[in-house]
C-alpha positions in Angstrom: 21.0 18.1 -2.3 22.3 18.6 -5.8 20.8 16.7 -8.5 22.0 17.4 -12.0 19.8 17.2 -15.3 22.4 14.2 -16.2 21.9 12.7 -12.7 18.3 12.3 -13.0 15.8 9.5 -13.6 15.3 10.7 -17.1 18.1 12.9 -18.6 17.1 13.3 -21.8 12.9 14.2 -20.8 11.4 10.0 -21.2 12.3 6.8 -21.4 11.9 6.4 -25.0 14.0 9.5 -25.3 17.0 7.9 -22.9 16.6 4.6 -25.3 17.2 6.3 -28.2 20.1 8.4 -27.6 21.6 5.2 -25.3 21.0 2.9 -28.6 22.2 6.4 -30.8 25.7 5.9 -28.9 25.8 2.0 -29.1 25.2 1.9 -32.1 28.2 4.5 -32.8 30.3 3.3 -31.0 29.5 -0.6 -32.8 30.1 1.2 -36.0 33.7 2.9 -35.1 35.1 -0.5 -33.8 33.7 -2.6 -37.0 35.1 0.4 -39.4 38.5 0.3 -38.0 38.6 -3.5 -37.5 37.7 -3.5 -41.3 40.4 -1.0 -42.2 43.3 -3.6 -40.2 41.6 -6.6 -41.3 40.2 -8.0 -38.2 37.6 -9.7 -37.8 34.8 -8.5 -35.4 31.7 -11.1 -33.9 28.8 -10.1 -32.1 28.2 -12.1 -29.0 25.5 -12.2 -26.8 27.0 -11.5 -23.3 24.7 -13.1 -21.0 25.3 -15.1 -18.5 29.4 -14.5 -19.8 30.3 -13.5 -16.0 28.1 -16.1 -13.8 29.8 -19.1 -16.0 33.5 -17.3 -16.1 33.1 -16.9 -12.4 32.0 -20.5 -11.8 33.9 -22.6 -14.2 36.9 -20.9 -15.3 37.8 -18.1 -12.2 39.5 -20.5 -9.5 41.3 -23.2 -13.1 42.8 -20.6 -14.4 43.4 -18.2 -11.3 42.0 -15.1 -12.7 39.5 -12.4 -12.2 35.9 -12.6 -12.9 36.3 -9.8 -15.7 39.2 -12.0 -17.5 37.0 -15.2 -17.0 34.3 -13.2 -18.5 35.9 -12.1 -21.4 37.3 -15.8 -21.8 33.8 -16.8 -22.2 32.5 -14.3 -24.7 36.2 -15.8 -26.6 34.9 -19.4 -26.6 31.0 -18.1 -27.7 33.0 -16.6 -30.6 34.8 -19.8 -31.5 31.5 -21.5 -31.3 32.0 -23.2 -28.2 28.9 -23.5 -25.8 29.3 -23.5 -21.9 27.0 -26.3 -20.3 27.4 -26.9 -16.7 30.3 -29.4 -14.7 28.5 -32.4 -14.6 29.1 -31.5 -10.4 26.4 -28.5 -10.9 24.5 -30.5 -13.8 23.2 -33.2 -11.2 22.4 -30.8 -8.6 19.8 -29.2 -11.1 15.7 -29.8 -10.0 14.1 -32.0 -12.9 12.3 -29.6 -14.3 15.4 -27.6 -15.4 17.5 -30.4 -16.4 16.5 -30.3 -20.0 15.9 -27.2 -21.0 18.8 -24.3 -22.5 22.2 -24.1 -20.7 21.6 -20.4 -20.2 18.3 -21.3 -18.0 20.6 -23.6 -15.9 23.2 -21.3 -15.5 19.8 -19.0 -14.3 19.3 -21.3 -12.0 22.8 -22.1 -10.9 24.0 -18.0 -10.4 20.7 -17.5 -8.4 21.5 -20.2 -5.9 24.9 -19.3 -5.7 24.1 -15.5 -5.6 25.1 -14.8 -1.9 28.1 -16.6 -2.3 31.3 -14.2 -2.1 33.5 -14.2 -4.8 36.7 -15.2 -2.7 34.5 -18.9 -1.7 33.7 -19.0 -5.6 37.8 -19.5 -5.4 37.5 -22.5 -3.2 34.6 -24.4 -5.4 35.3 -27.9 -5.7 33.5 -29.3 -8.9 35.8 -32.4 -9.4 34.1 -34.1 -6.9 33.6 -38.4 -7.7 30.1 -38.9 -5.7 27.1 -38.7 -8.1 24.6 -37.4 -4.9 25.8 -34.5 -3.2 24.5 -30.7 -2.0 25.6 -27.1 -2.4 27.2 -27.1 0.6 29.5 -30.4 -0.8 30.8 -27.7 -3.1 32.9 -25.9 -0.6 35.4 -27.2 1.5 34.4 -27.4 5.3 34.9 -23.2 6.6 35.0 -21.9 3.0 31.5 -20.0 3.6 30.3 -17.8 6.5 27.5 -19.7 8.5 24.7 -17.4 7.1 25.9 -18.0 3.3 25.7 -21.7 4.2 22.5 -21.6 5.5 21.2 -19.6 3.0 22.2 -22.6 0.2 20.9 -25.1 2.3 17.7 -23.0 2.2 17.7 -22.4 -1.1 18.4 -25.7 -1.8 15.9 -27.5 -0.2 12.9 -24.9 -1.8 14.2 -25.2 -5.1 13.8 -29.1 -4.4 10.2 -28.7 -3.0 9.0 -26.5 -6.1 
């Protein structure tokens, strides 16, 4: 078994050491993008990037028919513009109550973990145009769209997140 000084749990000796030099080259590497940027007049925005894949994948993936790395980055675009990404009223009203009001990124917490098992090639046959105001997970995906354990792991999901 060959396990390399850079391989290890802690490269540089500790945690607070590997933070440090991580944060060291962030931060460089920040610097170098907002130097040149400044040098060809562009401007440069920081934006939070959570949630950025879980909402690309969900809302934008299968309307636009790209990757979850393009929908990802098309997200972090719109957070630039000022835009913010609440959920299709589809996975709005399949929230629990106690989630309903608080931040969109908590529901989109909430709406990734349910729909975490789900593979990426079903996420391409969501349907969230769908006119009934009362549906389930499963309602989302046409009839044979999800392997039987995925859809019995929603409907399981489902009905705890309902209980608690």
């Amino acid at each position: 078994m060959n396990i390399t000084k850079s391989k290890g749990p802690n490269p540089y000796g500790n945690k607070k050491a590997n933070k440090k030099m991580s944060m060291f080259a962030y931060r460089k590497l920040i610097s170098a993008i907002k130097n040149r940027a400044d040098k060809m007049n562009v401007a440069v925005f920081e934006i939070n990037p959570a949630y950025t894949s879980q909402i690309g994948k969900i809302k934008y993936m299968k309307r636009l028919g790209i990757s979850i790395h393009q929908a990802a980055s098309y997200v972090i675009a719109r957070r630039a513009m000022g835009f913010q990404e609440k959920l299709p009223p589809v996975l709005h009203s399949l929230l629990p109550e106690k989630i309903v009001g608080l931040h969109h990124w908590t529901q989109w917490k909430w709406m990734s973990s349910c729909l975490s098992d789900v593979h990426t090639h079903c996420l391409y046959q969501i349907e969230l145009s769908i006119p009934s105001k009362h549906y389930s997970m499963s309602d989302l995906f046409p009839p044979g769209a999800l392997p039987n354990l995925v859809a019995k792991g929603l409907s399981k999901k489902e009905s705890r997140k309902t209980i608690a």
